[in-house]
C-alpha positions as CSV (number, residue, x, y, z in Angstrom):
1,X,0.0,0.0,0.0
2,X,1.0,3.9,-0.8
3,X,1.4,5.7,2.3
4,X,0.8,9.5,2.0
5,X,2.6,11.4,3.8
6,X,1.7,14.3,6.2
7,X,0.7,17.3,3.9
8,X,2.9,19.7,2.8
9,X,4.2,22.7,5.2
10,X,2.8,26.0,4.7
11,X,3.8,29.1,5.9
12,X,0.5,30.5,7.4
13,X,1.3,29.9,11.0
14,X,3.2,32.7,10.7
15,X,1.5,34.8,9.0
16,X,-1.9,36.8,9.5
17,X,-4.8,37.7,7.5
18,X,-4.3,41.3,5.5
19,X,-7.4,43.3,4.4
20,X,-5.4,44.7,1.8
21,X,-5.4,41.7,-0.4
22,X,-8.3,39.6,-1.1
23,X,-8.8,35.7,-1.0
24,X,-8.5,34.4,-4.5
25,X,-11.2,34.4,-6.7
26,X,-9.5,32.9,-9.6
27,X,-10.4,29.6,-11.4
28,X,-7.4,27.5,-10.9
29,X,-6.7,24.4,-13.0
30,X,-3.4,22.0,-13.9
31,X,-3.8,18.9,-16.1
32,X,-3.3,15.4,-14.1
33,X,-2.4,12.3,-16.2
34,X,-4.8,9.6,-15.9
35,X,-2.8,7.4,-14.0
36,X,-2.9,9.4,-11.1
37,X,-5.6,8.3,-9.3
38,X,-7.4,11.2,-7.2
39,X,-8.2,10.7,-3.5
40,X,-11.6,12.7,-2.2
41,X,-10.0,15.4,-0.2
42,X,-13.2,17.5,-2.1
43,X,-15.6,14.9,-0.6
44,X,-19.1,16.6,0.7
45,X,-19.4,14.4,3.5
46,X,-17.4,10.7,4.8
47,X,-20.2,8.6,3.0
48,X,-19.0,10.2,-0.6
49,X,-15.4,9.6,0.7
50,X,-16.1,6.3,1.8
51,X,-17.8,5.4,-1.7
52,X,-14.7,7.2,-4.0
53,X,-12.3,5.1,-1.6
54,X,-14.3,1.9,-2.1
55,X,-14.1,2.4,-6.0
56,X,-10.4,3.4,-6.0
57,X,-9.9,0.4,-3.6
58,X,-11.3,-1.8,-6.6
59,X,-9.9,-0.4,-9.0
60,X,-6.2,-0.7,-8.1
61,X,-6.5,-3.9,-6.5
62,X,-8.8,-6.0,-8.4
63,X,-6.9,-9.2,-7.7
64,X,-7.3,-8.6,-4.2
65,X,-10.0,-10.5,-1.7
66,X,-12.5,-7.8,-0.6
67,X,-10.6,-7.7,2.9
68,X,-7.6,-6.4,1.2
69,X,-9.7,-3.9,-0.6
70,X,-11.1,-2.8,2.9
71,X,-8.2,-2.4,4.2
72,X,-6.6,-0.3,1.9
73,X,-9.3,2.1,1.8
74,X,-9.4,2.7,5.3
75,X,-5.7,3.3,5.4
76,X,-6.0,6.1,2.9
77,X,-9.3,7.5,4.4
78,X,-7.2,7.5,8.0
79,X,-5.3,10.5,6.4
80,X,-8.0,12.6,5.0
81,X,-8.7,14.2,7.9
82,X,-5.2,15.4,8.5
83,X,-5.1,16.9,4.5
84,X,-8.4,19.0,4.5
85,X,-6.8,20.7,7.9
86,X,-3.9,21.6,6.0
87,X,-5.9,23.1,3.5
88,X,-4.9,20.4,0.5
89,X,-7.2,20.7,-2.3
90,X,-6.2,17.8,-4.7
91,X,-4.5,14.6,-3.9
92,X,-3.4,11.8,-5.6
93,X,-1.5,8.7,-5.5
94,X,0.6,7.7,-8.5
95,X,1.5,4.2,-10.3
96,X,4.6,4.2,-12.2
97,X,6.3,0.4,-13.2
98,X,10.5,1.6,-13.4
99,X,12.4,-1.5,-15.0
100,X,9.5,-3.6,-14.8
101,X,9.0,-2.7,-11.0
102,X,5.7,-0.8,-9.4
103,X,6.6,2.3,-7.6
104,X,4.6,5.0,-6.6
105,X,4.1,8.5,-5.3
106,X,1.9,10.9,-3.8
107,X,1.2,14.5,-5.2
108,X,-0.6,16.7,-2.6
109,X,-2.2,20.7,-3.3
110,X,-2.3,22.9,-0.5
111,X,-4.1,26.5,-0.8
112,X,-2.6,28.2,1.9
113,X,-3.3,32.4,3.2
114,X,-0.5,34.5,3.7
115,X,-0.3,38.5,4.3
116,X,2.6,39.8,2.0
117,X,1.5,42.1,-0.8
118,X,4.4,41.6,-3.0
119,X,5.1,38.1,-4.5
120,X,8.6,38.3,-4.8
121,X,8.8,39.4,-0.9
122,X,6.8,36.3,0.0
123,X,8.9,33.7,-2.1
124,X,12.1,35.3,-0.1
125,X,10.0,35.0,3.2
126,X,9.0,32.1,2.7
127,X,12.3,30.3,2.0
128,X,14.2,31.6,4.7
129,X,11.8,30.3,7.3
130,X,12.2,27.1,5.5
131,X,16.1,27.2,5.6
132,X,15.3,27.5,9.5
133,X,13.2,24.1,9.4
134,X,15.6,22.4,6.2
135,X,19.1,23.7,6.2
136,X,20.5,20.8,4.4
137,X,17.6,21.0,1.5
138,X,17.8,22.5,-1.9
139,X,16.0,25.9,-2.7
140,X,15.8,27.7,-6.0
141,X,12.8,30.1,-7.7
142,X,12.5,29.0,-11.0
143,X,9.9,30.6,-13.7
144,X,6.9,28.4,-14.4
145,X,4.9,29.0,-17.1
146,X,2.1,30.5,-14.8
147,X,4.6,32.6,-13.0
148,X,7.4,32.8,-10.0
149,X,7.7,29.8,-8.0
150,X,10.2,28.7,-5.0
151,X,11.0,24.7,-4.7
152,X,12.5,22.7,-2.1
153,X,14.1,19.6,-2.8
154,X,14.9,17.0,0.2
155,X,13.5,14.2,2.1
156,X,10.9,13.3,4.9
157,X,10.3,10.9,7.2
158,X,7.0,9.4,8.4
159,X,5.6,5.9,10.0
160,X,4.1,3.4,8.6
161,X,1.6,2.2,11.2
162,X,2.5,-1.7,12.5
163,X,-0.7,-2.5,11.1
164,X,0.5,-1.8,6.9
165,X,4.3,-2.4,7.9
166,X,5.4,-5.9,7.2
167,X,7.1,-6.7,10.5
168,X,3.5,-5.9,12.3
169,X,5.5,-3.0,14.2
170,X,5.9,0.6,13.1
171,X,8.2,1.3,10.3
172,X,10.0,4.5,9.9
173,X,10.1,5.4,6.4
174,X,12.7,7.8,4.2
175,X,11.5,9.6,1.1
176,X,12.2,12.2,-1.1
177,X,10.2,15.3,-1.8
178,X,9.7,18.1,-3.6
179,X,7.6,21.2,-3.0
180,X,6.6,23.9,-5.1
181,X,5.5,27.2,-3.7
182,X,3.2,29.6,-6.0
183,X,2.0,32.8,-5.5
184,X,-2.0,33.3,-6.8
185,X,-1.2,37.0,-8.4
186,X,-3.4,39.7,-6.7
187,X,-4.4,37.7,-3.8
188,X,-3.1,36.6,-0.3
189,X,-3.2,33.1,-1.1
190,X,-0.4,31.0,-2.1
191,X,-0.2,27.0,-3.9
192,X,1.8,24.5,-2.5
193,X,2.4,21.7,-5.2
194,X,4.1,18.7,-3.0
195,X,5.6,14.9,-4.4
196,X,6.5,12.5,-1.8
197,X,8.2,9.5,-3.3
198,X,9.3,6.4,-1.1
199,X,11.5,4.6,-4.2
200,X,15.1,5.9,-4.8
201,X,15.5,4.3,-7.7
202,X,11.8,5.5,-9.4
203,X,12.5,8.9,-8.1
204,X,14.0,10.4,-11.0
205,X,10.6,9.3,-13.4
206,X,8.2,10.4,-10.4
207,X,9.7,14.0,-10.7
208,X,9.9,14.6,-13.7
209,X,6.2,13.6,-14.5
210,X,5.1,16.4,-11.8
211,X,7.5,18.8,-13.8
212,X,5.2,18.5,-16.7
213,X,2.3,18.5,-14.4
214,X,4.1,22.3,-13.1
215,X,4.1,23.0,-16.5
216,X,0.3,23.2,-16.9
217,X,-0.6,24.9,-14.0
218,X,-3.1,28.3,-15.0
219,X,-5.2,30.1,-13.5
220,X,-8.3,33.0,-14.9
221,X,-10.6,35.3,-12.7
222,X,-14.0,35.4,-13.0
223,X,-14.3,38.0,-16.4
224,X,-11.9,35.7,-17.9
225,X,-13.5,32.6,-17.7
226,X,-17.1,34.6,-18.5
227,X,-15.4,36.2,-21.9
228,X,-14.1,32.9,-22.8
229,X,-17.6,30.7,-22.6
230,X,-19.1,34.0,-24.3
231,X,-16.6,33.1,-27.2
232,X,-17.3,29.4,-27.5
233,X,-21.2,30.2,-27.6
234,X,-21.3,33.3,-30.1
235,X,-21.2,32.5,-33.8
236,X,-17.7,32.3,-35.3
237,X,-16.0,35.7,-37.1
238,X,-17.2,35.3,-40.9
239,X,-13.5,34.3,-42.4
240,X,-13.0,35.5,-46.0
241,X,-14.0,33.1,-48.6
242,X,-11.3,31.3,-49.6
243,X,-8.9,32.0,-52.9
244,X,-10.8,31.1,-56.2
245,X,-7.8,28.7,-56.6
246,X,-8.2,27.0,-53.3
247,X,-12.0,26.5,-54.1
248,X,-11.4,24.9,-57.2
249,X,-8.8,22.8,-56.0
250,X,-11.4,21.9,-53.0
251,X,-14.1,21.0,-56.1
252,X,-11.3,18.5,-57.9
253,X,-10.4,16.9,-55.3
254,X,-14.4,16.3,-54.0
255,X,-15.1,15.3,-57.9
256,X,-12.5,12.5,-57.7
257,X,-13.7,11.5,-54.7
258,X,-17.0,11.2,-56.1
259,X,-15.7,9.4,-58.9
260,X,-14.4,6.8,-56.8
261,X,-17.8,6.6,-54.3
262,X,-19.8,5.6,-57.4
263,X,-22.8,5.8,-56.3
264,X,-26.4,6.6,-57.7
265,X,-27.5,9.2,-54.5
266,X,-29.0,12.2,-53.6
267,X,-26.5,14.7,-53.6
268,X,-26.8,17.3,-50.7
269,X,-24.7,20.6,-50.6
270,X,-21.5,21.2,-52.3
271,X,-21.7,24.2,-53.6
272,X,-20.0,26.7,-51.0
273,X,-16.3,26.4,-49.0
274,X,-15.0,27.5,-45.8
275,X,-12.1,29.0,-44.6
276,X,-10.7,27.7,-41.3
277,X,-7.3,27.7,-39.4
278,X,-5.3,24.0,-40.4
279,X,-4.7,22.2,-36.9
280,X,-0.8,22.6,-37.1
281,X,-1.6,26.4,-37.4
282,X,-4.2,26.1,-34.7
283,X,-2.2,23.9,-32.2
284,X,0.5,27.1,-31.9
285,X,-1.5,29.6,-31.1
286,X,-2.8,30.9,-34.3
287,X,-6.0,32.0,-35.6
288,X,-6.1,33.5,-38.8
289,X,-7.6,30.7,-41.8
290,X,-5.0,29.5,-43.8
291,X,-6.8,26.7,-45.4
292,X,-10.4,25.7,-46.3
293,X,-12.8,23.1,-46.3
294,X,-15.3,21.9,-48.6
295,X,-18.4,19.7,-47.4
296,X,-21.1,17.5,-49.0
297,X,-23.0,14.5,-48.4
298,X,-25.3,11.4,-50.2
299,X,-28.3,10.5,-48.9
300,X,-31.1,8.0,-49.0
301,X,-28.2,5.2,-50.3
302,X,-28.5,1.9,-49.3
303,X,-26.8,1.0,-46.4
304,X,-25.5,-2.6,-48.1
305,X,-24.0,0.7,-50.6
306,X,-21.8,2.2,-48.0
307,X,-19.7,-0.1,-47.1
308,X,-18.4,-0.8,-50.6
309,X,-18.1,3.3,-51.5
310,X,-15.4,3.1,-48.6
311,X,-14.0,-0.1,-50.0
312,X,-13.9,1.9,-53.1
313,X,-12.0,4.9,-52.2
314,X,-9.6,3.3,-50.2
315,X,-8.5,1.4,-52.9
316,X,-8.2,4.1,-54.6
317,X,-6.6,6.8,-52.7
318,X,-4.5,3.8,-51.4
319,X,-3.0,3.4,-54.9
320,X,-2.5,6.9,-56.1
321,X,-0.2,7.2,-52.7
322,X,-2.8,8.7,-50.1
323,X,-2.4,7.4,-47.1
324,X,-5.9,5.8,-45.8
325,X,-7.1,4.7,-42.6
326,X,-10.2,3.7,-40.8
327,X,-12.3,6.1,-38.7
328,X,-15.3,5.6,-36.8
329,X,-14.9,2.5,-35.5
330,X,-15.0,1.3,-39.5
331,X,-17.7,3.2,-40.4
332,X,-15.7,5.9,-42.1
333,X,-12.0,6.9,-43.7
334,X,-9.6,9.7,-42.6
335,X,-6.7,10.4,-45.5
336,X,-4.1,12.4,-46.0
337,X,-2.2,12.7,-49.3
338,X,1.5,11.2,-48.8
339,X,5.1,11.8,-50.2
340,X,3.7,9.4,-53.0
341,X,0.3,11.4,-53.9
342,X,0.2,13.7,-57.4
343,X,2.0,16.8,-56.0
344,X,-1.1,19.6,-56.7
345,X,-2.8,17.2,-54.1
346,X,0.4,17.5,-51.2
347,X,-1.1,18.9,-48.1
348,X,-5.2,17.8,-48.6
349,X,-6.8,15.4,-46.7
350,X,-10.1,13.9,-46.4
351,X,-12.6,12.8,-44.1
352,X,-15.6,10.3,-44.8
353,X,-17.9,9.0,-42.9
354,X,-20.9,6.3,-43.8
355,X,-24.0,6.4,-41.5
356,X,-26.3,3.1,-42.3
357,X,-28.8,4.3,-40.0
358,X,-30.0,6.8,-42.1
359,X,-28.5,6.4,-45.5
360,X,-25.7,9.3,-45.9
361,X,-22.2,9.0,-46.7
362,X,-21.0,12.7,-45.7
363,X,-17.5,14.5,-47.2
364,X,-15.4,17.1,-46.1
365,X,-12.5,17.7,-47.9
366,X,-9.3,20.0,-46.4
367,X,-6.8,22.2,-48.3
368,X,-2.7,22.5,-47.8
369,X,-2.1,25.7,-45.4
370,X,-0.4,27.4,-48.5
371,X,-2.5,28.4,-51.8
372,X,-1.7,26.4,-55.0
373,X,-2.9,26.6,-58.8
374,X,-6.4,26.5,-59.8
375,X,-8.0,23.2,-61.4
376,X,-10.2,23.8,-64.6
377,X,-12.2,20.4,-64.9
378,X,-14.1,20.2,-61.6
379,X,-17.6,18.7,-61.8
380,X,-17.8,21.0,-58.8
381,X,-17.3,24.4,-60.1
């Protein structure tokens, strides 16, 4: 069993509330891999607790007899207690195999109050009274992505209680640890990112899996977090229509693909484009279209039809150097013209999908991110 251990110092003993910064009312948020499995700290009440720890118990230990299980969740719920008085918000224990060995961690977050007003003032405060406490540990402030920070480096020790230790007495217990003070800007409230790791030898994976975990740590107030749902919900910015050449290379490459579909169909749409921002554009940042898209659909075909339209035009993309694969769970195609594919096709892509339920076979065809020569024998345009 993963012993957590006790949570993470804080520095509010020492310090007292100050009217002239408020609590924090921002939204904060990091991104947790799914193998870190999250312990209720956030539990309403100890039924819920009881219930999360029962899953968890199941889920980590499904060879286990139902005693085992037991046990292990009333180890873990023994220390909740102690982390909701220290103020921890998120914890979670951590499964990592290193050479083909389990090992595993605990990453604990504290929201804890101070009263400095500058946050370069508090990060100096803060690690001198932890030099008092940890002369022999490592301190540096570092720059995270979300802002100033202060880390310590060194170890703990806690007991495992006779009952978990394998001896059946108590078991003192060395482990490393890393802590990672953040100031919330604007506010007298500070996060206290903590990894407790028992495994010297796993140690070096553990931590640097919570650097990248540091790495995502963000935060927005209230207006921000208002603006940006306001965005998702309103209507997109009307983009200018795409380049005349883009569109009617969009309309060749839909007529060949519905040279290849062959079938006898209803044909819906088709007769307008889109510009949009490609997704390497959109993945750094950028927003501006630099491509376009070009949609249209079959209906009322057979469903015993679909499946050999995408028989057909994997065969034939297949050949001609596209590179094809299934999508859907087999009930459509995703392609992407390789190093192979005619060259006035390099950059496009394609996306099908066949829905026998109600009859359609829907298109939508993608452009490069750069602007190449007009086609003249489209069926399209």
């Amino acid at each position: 069993m993963s012993q957590a251990p006790a949570p993470p110092e804080s520095t509010s003993d020492q310090m007292a509330p100050s009217p002239v910064r408020p609590r924090s009312r921002l939204h904060i948020g990091w991104i947790m891999p799914p193998f870190v499995h999250e312990l209720p700290v956030d539990a309403p009440d100890a039924d819920a607790a009881a219930e999360r720890l029962h899953a968890l118990a199941t889920e980590l230990m499904p060879e286990h007899s139902a005693e085992d299980q037991y046990r292990f969740a009333l180890g873990i719920g023994a220390q909740l207690e102690a982390m909701i008085e220290a103020d921890v918000i998120y914890a979670g224990l951590c499964f990592l195999d290193v050479d083909e060995r389990p090992s595993a961690s605990t990453i604990m977050v504290s929201q804890v109050e101070h009263d400095s007003t500058d946050d370069e003032e508090l990060l100096r405060v803060t690690r001198e009274l932890l030099e008092r406490k940890h002369p022999d540990d490592e301190y540096r402030t570092v720059e995270l992505p979300c802002g100033p920070a202060l880390t310590r480096i060194g170890s703990m020790a806690f007991l495992i209680n006779g009952e978990w230790s394998p001896t059946g007495q108590e078991l003192p217990v060395q482990q490393s640890q890393i802590q990672v003070y953040i100031p919330l800007p604007g506010t007298r409230d500070m996060l206290v990112f903590s990894l407790d790791c028992p495994s010297p030898e796993a140690w070096e994976l553990h931590s640097e899996l919570f650097a990248e975990i540091l790495k995502t740590v963000d935060w927005g107030t209230d207006q921000e977090i208002e603006d940006y749902r306001a965005m998702r919900q309103s209507a997109p910015v009307a983009a200018a229509e795409p380049d005349a050449a883009v569109q009617q290379e969009l309309f060749w490459h839909s007529s060949r693909l519905l040279d290849a579909v062959a079938l006898r169909a209803r044909m819906v749409g088709g007769e307008q484009t889109t510009s949009v921002t490609c997704e390497a554009c959109w993945s750094k940042g950028l927003r501006s279209a630099c491509s376009a898209r070009h949609g249209w659909r079959l209906e009322d075909v057979p469903p015993a039809d679909l499946a050999s339209a995408l028989s057909r035009i994997d065969s034939a993309f297949s050949s001609q150097g596209w590179q094809v694969e299934p999508a859907d769970h087999g009930a459509g195609l995703r392609a992407r013209a390789g190093e192979a594919a005619a060259e006035r096709s390099s950059g496009y892509s394609f996306t099908l999908t066949a829905d026998a339920a109600s009859g359609t076979f829907s298109v939508e065809v993608s452009s490069a991110c750069e602007r190449i020569s007009v086609a003249s024998d489209s069926l399209f345009g």
